[in-house]
C-alpha positions in Angstrom: 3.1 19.9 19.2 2.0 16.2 18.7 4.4 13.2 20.2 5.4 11.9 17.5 6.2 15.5 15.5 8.3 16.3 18.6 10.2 12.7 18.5 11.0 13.8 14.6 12.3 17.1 15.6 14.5 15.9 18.0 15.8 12.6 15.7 16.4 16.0 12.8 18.6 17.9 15.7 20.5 14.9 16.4 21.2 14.0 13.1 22.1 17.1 12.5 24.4 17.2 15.4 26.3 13.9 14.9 27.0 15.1 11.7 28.4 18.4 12.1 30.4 16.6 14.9 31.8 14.3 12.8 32.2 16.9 9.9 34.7 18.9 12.3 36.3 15.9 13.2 37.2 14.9 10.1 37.9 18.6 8.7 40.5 18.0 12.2 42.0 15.0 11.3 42.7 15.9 7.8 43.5 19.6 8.5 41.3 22.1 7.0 44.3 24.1 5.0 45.0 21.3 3.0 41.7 20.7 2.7 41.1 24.7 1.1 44.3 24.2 -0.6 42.9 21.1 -2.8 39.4 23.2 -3.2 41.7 26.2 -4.5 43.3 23.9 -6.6 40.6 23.4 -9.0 40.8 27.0 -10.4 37.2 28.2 -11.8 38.0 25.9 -14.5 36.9 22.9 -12.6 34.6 24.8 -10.0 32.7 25.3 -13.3 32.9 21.9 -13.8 31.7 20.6 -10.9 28.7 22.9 -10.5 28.1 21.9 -14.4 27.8 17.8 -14.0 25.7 18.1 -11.2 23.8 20.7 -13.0 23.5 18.1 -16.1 22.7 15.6 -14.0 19.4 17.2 -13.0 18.6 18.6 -16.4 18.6 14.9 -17.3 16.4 13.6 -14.0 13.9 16.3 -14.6 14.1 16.0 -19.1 13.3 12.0 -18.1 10.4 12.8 -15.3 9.1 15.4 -18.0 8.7 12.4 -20.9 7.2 10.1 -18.5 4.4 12.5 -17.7 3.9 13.5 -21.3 3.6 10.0 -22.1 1.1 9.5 -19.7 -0.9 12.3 -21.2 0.0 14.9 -18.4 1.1 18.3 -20.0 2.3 21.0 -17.6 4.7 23.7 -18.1 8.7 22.6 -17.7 9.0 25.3 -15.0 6.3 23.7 -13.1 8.1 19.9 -13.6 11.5 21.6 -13.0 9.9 23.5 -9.7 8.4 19.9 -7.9 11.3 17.9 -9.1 13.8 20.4 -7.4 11.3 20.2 -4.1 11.2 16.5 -4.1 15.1 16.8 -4.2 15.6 19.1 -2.0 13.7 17.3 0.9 15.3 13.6 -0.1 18.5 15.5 0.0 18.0 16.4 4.1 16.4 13.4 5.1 18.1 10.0 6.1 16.8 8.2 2.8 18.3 9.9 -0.3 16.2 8.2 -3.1 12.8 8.4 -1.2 12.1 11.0 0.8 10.7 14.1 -1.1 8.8 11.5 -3.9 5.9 12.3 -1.8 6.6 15.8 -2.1 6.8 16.6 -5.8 3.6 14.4 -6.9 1.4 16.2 -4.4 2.8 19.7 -6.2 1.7 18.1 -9.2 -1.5 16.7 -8.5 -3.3 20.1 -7.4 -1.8 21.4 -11.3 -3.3 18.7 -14.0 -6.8 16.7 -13.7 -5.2 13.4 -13.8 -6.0 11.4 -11.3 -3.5 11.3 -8.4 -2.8 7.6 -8.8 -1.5 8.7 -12.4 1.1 11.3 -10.8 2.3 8.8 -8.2 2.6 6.6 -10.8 4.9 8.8 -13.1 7.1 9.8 -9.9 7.5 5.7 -9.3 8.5 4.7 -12.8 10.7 8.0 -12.7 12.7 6.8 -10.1 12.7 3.1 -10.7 14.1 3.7 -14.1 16.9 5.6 -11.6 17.2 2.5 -10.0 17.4 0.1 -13.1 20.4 3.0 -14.4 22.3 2.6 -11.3 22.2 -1.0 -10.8 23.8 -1.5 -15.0 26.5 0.7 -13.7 26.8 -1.4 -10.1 27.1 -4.6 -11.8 30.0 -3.3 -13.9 31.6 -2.0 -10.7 31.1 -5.1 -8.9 32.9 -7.5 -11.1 36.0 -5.2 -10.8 35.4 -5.2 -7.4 35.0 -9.1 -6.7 38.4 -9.5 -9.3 39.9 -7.2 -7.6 42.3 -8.6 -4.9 43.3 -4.9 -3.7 39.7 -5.0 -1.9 39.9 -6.6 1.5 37.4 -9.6 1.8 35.3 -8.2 4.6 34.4 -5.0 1.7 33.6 -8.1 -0.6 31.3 -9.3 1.2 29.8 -6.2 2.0 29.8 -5.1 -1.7 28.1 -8.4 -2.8 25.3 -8.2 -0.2 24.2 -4.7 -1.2 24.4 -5.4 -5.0 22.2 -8.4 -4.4 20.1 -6.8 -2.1 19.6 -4.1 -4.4 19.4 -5.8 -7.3 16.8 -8.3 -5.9 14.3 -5.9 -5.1 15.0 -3.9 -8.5 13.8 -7.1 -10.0 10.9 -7.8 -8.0 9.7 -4.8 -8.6 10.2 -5.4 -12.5 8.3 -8.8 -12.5 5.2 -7.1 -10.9 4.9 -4.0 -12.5 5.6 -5.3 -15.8 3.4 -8.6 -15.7 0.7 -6.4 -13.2 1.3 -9.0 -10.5 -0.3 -7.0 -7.8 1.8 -8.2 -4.9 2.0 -5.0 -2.9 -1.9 -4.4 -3.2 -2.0 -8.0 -2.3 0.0 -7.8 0.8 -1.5 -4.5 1.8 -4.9 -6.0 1.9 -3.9 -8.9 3.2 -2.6 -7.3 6.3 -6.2 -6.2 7.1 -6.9 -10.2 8.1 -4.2 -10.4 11.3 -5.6 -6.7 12.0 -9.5 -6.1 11.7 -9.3 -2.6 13.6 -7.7 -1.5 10.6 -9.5 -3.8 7.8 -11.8 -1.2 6.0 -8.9 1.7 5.9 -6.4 -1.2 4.4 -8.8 -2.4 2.2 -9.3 0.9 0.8 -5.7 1.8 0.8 -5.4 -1.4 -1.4 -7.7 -0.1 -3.7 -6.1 3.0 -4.5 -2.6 0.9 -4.3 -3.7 -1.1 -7.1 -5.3 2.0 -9.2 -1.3 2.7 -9.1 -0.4 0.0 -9.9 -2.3 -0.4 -13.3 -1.0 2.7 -14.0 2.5 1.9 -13.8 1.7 -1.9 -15.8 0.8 1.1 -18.7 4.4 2.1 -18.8 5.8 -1.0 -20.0 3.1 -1.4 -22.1 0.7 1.5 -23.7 3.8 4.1 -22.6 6.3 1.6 -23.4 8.5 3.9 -25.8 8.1 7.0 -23.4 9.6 4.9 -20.9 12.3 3.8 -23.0 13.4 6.9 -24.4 13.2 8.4 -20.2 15.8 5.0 -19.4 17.8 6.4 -21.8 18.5 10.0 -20.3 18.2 8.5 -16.8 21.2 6.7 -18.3 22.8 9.9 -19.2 22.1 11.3 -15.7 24.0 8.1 -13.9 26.9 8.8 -16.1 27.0 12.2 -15.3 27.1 10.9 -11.5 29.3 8.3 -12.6 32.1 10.8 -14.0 32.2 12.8 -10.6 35.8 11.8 -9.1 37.3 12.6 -12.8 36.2 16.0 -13.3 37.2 16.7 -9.7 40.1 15.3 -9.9 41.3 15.7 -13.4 41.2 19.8 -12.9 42.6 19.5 -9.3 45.8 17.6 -9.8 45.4 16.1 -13.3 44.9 12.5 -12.2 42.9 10.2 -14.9 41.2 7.2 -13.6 41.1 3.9 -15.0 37.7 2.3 -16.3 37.7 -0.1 -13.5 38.6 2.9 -10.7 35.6 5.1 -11.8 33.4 2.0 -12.0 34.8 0.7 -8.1 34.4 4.5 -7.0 31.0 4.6 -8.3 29.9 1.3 -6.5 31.5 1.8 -3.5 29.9 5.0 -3.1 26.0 4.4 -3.9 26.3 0.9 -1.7 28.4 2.5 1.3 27.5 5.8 1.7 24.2 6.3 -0.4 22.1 3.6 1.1 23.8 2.9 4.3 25.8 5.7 5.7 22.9 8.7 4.5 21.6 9.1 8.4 22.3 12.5 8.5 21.3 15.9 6.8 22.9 15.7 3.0 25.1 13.1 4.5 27.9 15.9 6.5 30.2 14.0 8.3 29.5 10.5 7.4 29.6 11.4 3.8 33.3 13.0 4.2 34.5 10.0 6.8 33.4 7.4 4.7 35.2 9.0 1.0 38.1 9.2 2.5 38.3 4.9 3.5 36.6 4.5 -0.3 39.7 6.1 -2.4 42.2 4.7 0.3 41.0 1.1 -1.2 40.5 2.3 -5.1 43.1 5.0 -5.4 45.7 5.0 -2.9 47.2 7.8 -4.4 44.6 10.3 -3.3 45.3 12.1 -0.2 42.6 12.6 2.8 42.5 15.7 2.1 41.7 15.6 -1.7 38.6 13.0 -1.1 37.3 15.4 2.0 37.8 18.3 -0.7 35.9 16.2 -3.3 32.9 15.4 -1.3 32.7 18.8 0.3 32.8 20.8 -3.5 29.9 18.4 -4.8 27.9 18.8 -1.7 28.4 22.7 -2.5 27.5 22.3 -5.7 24.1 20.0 -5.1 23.9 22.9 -2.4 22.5 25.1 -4.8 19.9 22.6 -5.8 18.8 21.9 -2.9 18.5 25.8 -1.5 16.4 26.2 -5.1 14.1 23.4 -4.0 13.1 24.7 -0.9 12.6 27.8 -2.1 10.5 27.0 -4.6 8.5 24.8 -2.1 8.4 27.7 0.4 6.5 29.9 -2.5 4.4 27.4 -3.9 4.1 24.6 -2.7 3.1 24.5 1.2 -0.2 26.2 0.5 -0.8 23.7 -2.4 0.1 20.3 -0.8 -1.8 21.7 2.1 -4.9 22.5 0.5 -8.0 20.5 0.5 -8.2 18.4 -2.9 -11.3 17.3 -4.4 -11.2 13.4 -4.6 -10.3 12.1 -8.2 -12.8 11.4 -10.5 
């Protein structure tokens, strides 16, 4: 096994480790009786519930991945969308970055299955999840002006709020200016970097090239695809809300609390800034996932116990359980041999 394959192992089983060790301490802390007693709660009711938004929600990610392609000209069988979008989820899900890791992934399934050029997939896959992006960030920005209003959040969370929104957001938009006005920065910088290191000059070069093929391609979705891309904004809107609505379906069936506007929105923002983007360093987010729920609703909804937010991370990790065991299976069956096989270059 190379070095660096053997470091990645071993950074997995630590992950792995810390999490499960703070998964029991936490299921300590909070006691895991009470902890069954608020899953039991739910009835099957609001198990079906559960297991039904998150089911929605990636009905809607894979119905808006399925319009960008067609708009792009690329017709494939749902199954076959459904099948690498599950893959690509699956892996993101287990790996420290949960937006970003299995993109790769599901646009190598779909290259060896259409004769557009592989640019064009990665292409689709980027707009896909920048659109994701753009969907979460309109929903942020709601939750952040409760948040900065709000004088039941500490200023230290402020402050931590108002750095991730902006950092977010900034990149969000920079990515919008050059994509939309075919700017060119990152094919710019890429080949740039070949100057300060001439070792590597031809390969960056070339990896410029095919940087900027993508590129174009993407500049076509705000312009030739524009109304694909507008009606796949729309249903990533749908799948953000579905996201959104999470603590009241959980909670509505467990113990019949309703949340305010502002609550959901706060709960929302709090969650995709703390845990999604910063506290993700383990496998599907055990242990950090359940510690850091529990300090979220103690600042938005005091009224929750420990218990209930453990209970309401650990059903929805369940639920996207399922997802994620689909994912790997499909990848398992079809696509290792396929992302491993020899392509022919594009056209």
């Amino acid at each position: 096994m190379k070095p660096a394959a053997k470091r990645r192992r071993w950074r997995l089983i630590l992950s792995i480790v810390i999490g499960l060790g703070l998964l029991g301490g936490v299921l300590y802390w909070v006691g895991w009786r009470q902890i069954l007693a608020e899953m039991h709660a739910l009835g099957v009711p609001g198990i079906a519930g559960i297991v039904g938004s998150v089911m929605l929600a990636m009905a809607a990610w894979v119905l808006s991945w399925w319009i960008i392609l067609r708009a792009y000209g690329i017709r494939l069988p749902l199954g076959q969308v459904i099948g690498a979008r599950l893959s690509g989820y699956a892996i993101s899900y287990l790996t420290p970055t949960l937006y970003f890791g299995g993109e790769p992934v599901r646009a190598l399934m779909i290259t060896g299955k259409t004769d557009a050029p592989t640019t064009r997939v990665f292409a689709t896959v980027f707009i896909e999840r920048f659109l994701g992006g753009l969907s979460m960030i309109l929903f942020i920005l709601i939750g952040s002006f409760f948040a900065i209003s709000s004088p039941a959040l500490p200023w230290a969370e402020k402050r931590l709020l108002i750095s991730g929104v902006g950092f977010i957001t900034f990149w969000i938009l920079i990515g919008l200016v050059d994509f939309a006005w075919n700017l060119k920065w990152i094919s710019r910088i890429v080949r740039l970097l070949g100057t300060p290191l001439q070792r590597w000059r031809g390969p960056l070069g070339r990896a410029a090239d095919k940087v900027s093929e993508t590129e174009d391609e993407i500049h076509s979705a705000f312009t030739t695809h524009w109304r694909g891309t507008v009606l796949a904004f729309l249903v990533q809107l749908l799948a953000t809300f579905f996201v959104y609505m999470r603590p009241q379906v959980f909670f509505f069936f467990s113990s019949g609390q309703v949340f305010t506007f502002p609550q959901l929105s706060l709960l929302f923002t709090l969650t995709v800034i703390l845990l999604s983007f910063f506290l993700w360093i383990t496998p599907g987010g055990i242990g950090t996932g359940e510690a850091a729920i529990i300090g979220i609703f103690h600042l938005v909804a005091p009224s929750i116990s420990r218990e209930g937010a453990v209970a309401f991370s650990l059903m929805f990790k369940f639920a996207e359980s399922i997802l994620v065991a689909a994912g790997l299976y499909y990848l398992a069956q079809r696509g290792i041999a396929r992302i491993g096989r020899k392509r022919t270059p594009d056209a």
